[in-house]
N, C-alpha and C positions, 0 to 999 in steps of 0.2 A: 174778542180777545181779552186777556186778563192779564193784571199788570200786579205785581207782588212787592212789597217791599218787606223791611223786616217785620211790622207786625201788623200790617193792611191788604188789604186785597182790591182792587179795583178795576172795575171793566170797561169797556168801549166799543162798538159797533168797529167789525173788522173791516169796513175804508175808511175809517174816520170819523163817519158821521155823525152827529151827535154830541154830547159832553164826558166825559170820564166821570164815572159815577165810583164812588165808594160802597162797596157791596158785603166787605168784612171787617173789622176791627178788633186784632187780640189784644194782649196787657201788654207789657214794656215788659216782661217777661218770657211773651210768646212768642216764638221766631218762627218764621214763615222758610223751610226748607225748598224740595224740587215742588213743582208745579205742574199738571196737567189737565189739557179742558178736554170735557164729554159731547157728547153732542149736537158738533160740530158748533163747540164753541159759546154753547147755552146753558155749560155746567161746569163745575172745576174740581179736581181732586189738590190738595194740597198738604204738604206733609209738613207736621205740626213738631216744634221742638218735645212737646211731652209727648211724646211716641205713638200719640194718633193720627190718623187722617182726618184734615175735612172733606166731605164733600158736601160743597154748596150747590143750590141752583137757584133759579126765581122765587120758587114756592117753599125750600125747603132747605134746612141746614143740617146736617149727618156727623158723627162722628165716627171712627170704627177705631177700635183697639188692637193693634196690630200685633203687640207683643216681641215688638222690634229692642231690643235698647240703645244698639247701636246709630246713631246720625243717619239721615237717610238722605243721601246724596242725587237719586234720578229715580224715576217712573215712568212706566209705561202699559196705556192700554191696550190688554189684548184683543177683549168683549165688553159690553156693557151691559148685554142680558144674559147671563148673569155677571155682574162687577166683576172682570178680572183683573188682575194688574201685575204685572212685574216691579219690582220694588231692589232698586240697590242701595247698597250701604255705603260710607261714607269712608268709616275704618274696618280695615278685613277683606274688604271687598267681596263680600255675600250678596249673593241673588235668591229673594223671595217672592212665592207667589200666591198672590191673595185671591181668592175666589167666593163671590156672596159678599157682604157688605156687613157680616157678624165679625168676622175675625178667628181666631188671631191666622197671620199670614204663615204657608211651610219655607222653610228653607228649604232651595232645590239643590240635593244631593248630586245630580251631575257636577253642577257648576265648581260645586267642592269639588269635587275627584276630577277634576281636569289635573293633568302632568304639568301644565308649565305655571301652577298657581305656586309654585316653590322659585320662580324667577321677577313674580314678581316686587315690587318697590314704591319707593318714594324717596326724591334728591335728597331729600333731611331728615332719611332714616325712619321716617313713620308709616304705618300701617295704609297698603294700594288702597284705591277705591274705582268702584262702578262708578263711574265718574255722569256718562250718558246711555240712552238706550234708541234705538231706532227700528223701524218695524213696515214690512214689505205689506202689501194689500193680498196676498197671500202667504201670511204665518212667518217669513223670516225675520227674526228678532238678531239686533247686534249691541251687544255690551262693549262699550267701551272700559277700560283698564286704567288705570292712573296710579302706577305704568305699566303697562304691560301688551299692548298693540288694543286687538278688537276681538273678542269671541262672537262666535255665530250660534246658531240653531236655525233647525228647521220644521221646527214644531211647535212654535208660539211659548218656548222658553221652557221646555220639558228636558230636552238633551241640548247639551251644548261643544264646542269643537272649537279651536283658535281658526280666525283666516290664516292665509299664507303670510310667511314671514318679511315677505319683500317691502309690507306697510314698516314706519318707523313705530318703533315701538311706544313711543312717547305722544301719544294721542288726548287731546283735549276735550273733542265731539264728534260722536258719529251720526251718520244724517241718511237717509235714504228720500225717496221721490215718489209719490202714488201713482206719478206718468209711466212709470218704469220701475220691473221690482228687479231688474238685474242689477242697478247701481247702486253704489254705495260712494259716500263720500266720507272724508274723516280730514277734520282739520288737526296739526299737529307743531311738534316742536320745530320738526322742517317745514314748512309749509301744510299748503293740502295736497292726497292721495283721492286721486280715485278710482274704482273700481268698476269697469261693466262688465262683470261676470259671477256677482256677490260675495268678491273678496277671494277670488283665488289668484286674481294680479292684479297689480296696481301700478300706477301712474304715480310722478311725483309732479303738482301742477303749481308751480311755482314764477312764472314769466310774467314781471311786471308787478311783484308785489314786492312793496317798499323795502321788508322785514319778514325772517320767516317762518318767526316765533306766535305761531297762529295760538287761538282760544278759542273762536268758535264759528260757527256754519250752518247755513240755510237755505235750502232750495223751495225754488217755485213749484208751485203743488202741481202745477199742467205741464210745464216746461223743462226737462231735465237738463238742460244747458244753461238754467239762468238762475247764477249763484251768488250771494253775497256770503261774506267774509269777514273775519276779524284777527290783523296782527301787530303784533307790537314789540317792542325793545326787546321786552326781556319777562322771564316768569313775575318779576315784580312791577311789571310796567315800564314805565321812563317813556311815553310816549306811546301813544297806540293807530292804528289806520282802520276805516271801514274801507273793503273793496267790493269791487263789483266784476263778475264775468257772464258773458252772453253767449261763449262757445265752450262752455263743459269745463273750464278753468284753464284751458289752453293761452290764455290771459286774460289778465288782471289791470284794471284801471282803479285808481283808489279814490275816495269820494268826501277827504277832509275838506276839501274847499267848500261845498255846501253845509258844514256843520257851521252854526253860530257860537261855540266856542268847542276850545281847546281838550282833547283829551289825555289823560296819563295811563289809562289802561283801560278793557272793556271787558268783562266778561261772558265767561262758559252762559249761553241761556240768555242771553242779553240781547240777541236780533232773532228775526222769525218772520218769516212769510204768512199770512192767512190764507183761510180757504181760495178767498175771491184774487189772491196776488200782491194783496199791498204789501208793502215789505217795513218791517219795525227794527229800529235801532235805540236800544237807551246808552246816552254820552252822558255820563255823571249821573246827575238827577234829572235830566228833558230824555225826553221821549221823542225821539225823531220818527216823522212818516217818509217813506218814500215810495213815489207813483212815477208810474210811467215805466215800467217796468225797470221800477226799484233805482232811475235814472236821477227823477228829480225828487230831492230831500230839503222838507223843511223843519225846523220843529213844533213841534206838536202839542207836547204837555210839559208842566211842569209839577213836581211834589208840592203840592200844596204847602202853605209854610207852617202848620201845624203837626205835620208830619216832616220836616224836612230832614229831622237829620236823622231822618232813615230813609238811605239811597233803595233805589229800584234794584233788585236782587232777582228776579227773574221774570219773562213774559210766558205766555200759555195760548198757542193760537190754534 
């Protein structure tokens, strides 16, 4: 797993074992955007404030020129022989896709010509964004909106179509499950929605969670009923909860008690399941592990004090 801050990159063996290694380091300048790991977790694409990507691995450090200018807010891999990625934007809310590892990435003209990109927003008047993206183990890719619900495809991001309207339109993270490519999950401003039918109805799973002003979501990679979650006060924080559910989010038990301190907010990208089931939460600047199916949580890591006062910004598992 890979652990991002604003201008570091850092890994760790996905249960734990082992130390957190330091594996990139840009300038005070270079900000570490969204984040995705390759091969199952042995490589990482990450999108650079100066408008390229890295991709790191063991042996090798890459850069590609994407020809973005816009902020690049989420990725997602399609393929990795040859590199392909979906790539959204931060302001505009454009979807591009990269293929090969030269550059520069196409803007996909469906996504533009969708009818309801004219409804979409943001509370403070600023320009939506692809906020997340999620992807079925056959081809269904879902963009998240920010605001504007969830869009689909069903062709690894070539053509694109909204789900049905019944999700809240104010969506934070969409999440999908490799046990299962009918569900879809999306955490949001009412809570979480789920989906088993890929977004043509939805559930609103809200029982037992403290607050309903969700940020973000993660499902077990084997288990499609075993979800952890993130809600809090308000879109600026004032308090935040990690929850846990073991029946599809039919309830919610929330899991502050085992955090060693206090949180004011958590963000989008901020927990994540690995391959093998651990489950990760970062609260401020520690890194929570939790085992036993994501039950028992202690912490983990801390930002080293050289790097501290650049919080944890995203994980990659």
């Amino acid at each position: 797993m890979f652990i991002a801050t604003y201008n570091a990159i850092y890994t760790v063996e996905d249960n734990g074992d082992g130390e957190v290694v330091q594996v990139y380091k840009g300038t005070d300048h270079q900000e570490h955007g969204a984040m995705v790991s390759l091969s199952k977790g042995q490589a990482v694409v990450s999108a650079l404030s100066d408008g390229t990507l890295l991709v790191l691995s063991e042996s090798d450090e890459k850069r590609i020129p994407i020809g973005i200018e816009d902020p690049i807010a989420s990725l997602l891999v399609i393929s990795e022989d040859p590199l392909t990625l979906l790539i959204g934007t931060d302001e505009g809310a454009y979807v591009y896709r990269l293929v090969g590892e030269e550059g520069p990435a196409e803007r996909v003209k469906s996504f533009d010509e969708l009818e309801c990109r004219k409804d979409w927003y943001t509370p403070w008047g600023g320009p939506p964004a692809v906020r997340t993206f999620a992807k079925t183990q056959d081809g269904f890719c879902y963009a998240d909106i920010h605001v504007g619900s969830i869009m689909r495809s069903n062709d690894e991001g070539i053509s694109w179509e909204p789900v049905t309207p019944e999700l809240h339109k104010d969506v934070h993270q969409v999440a999908t499950c490799p046990a299962d490519d009918n569900r879809v999950y999306a955490n949001t401003q009412n809570g979480v929605y789920i989906s088993k039918d890929r977004g043509n109805s939805w559930v609103n799973r809200i029982e037992g969670l403290p607050v309903r002003y969700g940020t973000t979501i993660a499902v077990h990679p084997a288990d499609p009923d075993l979800l952890i979650a993130t809600v809090q006060n308000g879109p600026r924080g004032g308090g935040a909860w990690l929850c846990h559910s073991e029946n599809g989010g039919e309830t919610w038990t929330q899991l502050n008690d085992q955090l060693t301190e206090s949180t004011d907010r958590i963000r989008t990208g901020c927990i994540a399941f690995t391959s093998d089931g651990t489950a990760w939460a970062v609260i401020g600047k520690t890194l929570y592990i939790g085992k036993e199916r994501a039950t028992d949580w202690g912490a983990f890591w801390t930002v080293p004090e050289s790097d501290n006062e650049y919080p944890i910004q995203t994980l990659a598992a």
